[in-house]
N, C-alpha and C positions, 0 to 999 in steps of 0.2 A: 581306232585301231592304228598301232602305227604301220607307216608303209615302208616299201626298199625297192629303193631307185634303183631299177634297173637299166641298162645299156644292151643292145641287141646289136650284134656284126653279123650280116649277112642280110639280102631281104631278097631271097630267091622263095621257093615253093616251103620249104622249114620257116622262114625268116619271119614272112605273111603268118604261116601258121599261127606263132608264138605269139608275133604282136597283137593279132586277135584274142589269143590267149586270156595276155596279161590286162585286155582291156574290161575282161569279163572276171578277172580273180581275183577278190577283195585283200588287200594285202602289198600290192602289185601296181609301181606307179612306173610307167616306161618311160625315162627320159632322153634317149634320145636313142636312133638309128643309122649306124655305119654302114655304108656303102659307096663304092666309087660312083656309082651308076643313081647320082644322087636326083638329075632330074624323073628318071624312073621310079626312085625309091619314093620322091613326094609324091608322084601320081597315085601308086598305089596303095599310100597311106591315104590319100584325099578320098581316094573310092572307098576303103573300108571307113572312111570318117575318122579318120586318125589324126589328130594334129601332134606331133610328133617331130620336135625336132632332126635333122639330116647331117650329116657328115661325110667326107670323103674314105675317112677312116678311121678304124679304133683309137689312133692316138688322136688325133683331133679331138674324136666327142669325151676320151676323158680328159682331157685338158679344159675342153668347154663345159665342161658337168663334172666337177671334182666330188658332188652329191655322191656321185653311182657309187652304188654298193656291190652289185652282181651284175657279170659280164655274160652273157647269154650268146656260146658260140655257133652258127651255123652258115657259116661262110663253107667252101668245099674243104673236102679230107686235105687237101694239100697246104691250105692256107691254119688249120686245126692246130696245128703245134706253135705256129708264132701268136697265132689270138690268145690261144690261152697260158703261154710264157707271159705275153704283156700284162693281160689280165692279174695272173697270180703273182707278178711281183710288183705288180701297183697296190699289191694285200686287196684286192677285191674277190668274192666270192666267185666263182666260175659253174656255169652250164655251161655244157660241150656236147653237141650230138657226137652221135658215134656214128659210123666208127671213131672211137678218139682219136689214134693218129695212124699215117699209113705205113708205120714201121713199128714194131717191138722198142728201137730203140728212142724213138724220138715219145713214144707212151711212157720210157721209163723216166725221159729230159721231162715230162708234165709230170712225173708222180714225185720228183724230187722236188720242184718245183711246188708244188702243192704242198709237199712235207717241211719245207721251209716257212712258207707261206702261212702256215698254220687258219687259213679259210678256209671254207665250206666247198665241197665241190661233188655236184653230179653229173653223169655221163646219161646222154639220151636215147637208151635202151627201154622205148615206153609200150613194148612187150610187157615188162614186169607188171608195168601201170593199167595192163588193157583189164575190163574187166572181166571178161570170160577167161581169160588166162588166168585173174588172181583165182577166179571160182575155182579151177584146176586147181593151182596149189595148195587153195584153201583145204579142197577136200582130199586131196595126198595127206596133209596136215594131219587132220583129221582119224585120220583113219579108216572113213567110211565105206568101202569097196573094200576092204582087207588087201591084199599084198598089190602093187601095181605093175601087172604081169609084162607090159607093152604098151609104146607108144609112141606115133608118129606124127609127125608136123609137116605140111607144106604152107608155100610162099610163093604163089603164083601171077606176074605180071605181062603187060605190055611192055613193047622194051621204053624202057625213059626219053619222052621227047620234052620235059618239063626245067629242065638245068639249062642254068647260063649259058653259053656257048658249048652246048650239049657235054659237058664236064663228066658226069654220069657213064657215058658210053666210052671213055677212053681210058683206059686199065690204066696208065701211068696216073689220073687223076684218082679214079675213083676202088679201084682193085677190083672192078665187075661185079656179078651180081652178088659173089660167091660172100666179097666183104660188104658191098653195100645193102641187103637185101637179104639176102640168105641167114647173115649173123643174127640178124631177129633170133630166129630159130636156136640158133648155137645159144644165145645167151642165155634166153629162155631154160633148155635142156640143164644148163649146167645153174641155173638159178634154184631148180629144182631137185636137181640129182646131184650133183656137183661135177666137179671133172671126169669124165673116163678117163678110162685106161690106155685107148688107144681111139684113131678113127679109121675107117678107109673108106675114099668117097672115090666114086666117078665126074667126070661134068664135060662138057659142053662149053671149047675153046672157041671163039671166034674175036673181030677186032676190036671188043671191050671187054677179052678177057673172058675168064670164066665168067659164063654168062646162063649156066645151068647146072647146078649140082647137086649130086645123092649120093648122103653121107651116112655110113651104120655105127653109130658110136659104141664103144664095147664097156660093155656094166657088166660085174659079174650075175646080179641078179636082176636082170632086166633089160630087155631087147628095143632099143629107140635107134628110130632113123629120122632122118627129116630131106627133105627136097627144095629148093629153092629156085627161080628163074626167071628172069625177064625178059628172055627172048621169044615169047609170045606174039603174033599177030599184033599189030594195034589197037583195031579194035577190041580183044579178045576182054581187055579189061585187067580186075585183079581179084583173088582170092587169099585169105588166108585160112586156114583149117588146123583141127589138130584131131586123131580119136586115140584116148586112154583107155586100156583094157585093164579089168581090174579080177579080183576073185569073186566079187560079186557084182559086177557092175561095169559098164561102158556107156563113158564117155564122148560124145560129138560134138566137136565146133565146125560151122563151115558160117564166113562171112556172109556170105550168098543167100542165108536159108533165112527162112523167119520160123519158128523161134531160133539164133542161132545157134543156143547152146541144149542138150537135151544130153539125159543121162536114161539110159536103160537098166531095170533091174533084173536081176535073174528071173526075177516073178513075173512082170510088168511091164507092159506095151513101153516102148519110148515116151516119156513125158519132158518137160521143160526143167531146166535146173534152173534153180533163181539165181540170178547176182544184181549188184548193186549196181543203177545205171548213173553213167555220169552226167553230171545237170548243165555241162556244153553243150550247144549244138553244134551248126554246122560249118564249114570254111566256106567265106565269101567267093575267095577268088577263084574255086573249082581247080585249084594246080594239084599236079600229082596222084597219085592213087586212091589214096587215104584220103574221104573231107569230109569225116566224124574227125571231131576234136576229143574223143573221149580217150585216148590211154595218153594223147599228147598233154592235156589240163591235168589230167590227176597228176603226171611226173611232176609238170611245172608248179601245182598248189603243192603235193610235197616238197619239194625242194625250196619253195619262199616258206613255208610251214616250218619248215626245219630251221632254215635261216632267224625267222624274228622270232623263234624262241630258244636260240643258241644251244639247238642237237646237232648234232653232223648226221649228216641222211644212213641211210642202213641200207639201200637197196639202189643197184647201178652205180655204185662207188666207183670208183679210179682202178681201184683192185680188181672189181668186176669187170669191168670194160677190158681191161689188161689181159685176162683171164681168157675172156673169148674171143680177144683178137690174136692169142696165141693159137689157139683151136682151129679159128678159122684157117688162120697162115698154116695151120697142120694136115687141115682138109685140102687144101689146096696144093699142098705138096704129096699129099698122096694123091692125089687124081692127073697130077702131073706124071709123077712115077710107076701111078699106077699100083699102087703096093699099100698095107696098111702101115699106119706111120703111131707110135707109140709116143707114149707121151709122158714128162717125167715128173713125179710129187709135187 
């Protein structure tokens, strides 16, 4: 099978993630890891057992690897728009977590950017990828519940002690939980339903920002909110949840439970819904929330799946990411003003 050198910037709590990833996803040869923090960066490749060449930074390692094919961002939201500028006009494929960028306008300097560049590019909204989320879709899809009456999501954290020079907790870096954290939920919703009509959220200012928010998006036929926040206790941990109310059926996810997805029939005690689980296990280095690699491997195998066999991905495109980073910045200005804030075709 042929393989596609990839390049990795970033090697914080995302960065580790991924290179475990790609050590595990046939298709997928890492060649080399950008980071200032390069005696750090070796350590923690030597503990996952990574040999892995090291770099100062993106231009370096593609100067020393003119191989790489796909540039794999996850450096912070602020650093987001020069990685993947460099990337897509070196014509290399581009992964970018999301948030993509921290402005409308600098998402729109990448999408131009990408549309020149005519490469491959997805955005790290691994929501779409988690597998009890697809089951969701899947069975909206479907039709199985008949109409889907209601539906709410939450997103509940500890606050972030896991970023570099705590980068995460200071709203000029990170946009609080509202963009880092919360847009899960936003993408999701609109992944599924597509855009509303309008939002109006409440939240929870402090000095990272919107650090807690609830948001009621307006559908004509169908009532969704979602909650988000990571100003939780430390200990407290994290959840994610969703429950879909349907004409004949609901829907429960909650992180926490075992089993954790269960569908109720109108007839029928709570039973388990099946979905496909992902064959990752788990993140070595324990950083972060999340350390099930499962909606993180599936983005990353589709997105090298789509690459060596010359599709452009269909799900968390540029478009997408674009999409809920306007929403988001919409929720956010209504919880500021306090007022619903409309939103235009």
């Amino acid at each position: 099978m042929t393989s596609l050198n990839i390049a990795l910037v970033g090697f914080g709590f995302m960065g580790s993630m991924h290179a475990q990833i790609y050590s595990q996803l046939a298709g997928a040869r890492l060649v080399g890891v950008a980071d200032p923090r390069t005696d750090i960066t070796r350590a923690k490749l030597a503990k996952l057992g990574l040999d892995v060449p090291v770099y100062g930074s993106l231009q370096e390692l593609l100067s020393a690897r003119p191989e790489t094919a796909m540039v794999d961002v996850c450096t912070p939201l602020g650093a987001h728009e020069a990685d993947a500028l460099l990337a897509l006009k070196s014509g290399r494929h581009l992964f970018c977590e999301k948030p993509l960028a921290p402005t409308l306008a600098a998402a729109d300097r990448i999408l131009a950017a990408a549309k020149e560049a005519g490469t491959a590019v997805q955005v790290g909204h691994c929501i779409r990828f988690w597998t009890e989320y697809q089951a969701l879709r899947k069975f909206v899809r479907e039709g199985r519940g008949g109409r889907l009456l209601s539906l709410s999501l939450a997103r509940q954290a500890s606050r972030p002690d896991y970023t570099v020079g705590d980068w995460a907790n200071q709203e000029r870096f990170s946009g609080g939980a509202a963009l880092d954290l919360h847009i899960h939920d936003t993408d999701f919703v609109l992944a599924l339903l597509g855009p509303p009509c309008a939002v109006h959220s409440r939240a929870t200012f402090d000095y990272s920002g919107p650090s807690h928010v609830f948001t009621l998006y307006d559908y004509p036929d169908v009532a969704v909110a979602a909650e988000g926040g990571w100003n939780y206790p430390a200990k407290w941990g994290f959840r994610m949840a969703f429950q879909a109310l349907f004409e004949k059926a609901c829907i429960d996810y909650d992180s926490g439970k075992s089993p954790t997805l269960a569908v109720t029939w109108s007839d029928r005690a709570p039973e388990p819904l099946p979905f496909e689980p992902t064959a990752a296990g788990q993140s070595q280095t324990g950083e972060g929330n999340i350390s099930n690699l499962g909606g993180y491997f599936n983005e990353l195998k589709s997105f090298v799946e789509c690459i060596l066999r010359g599709v452009p991905p269909v799900d968390a495109t540029l478009e997408d990411a674009r999409a809920s980073l306007a929403v988001v910045f919409a929720e956010i200005e209504s919880a500021r003003a306090q007022r619903p804030v409309e939103l235009g075709a």
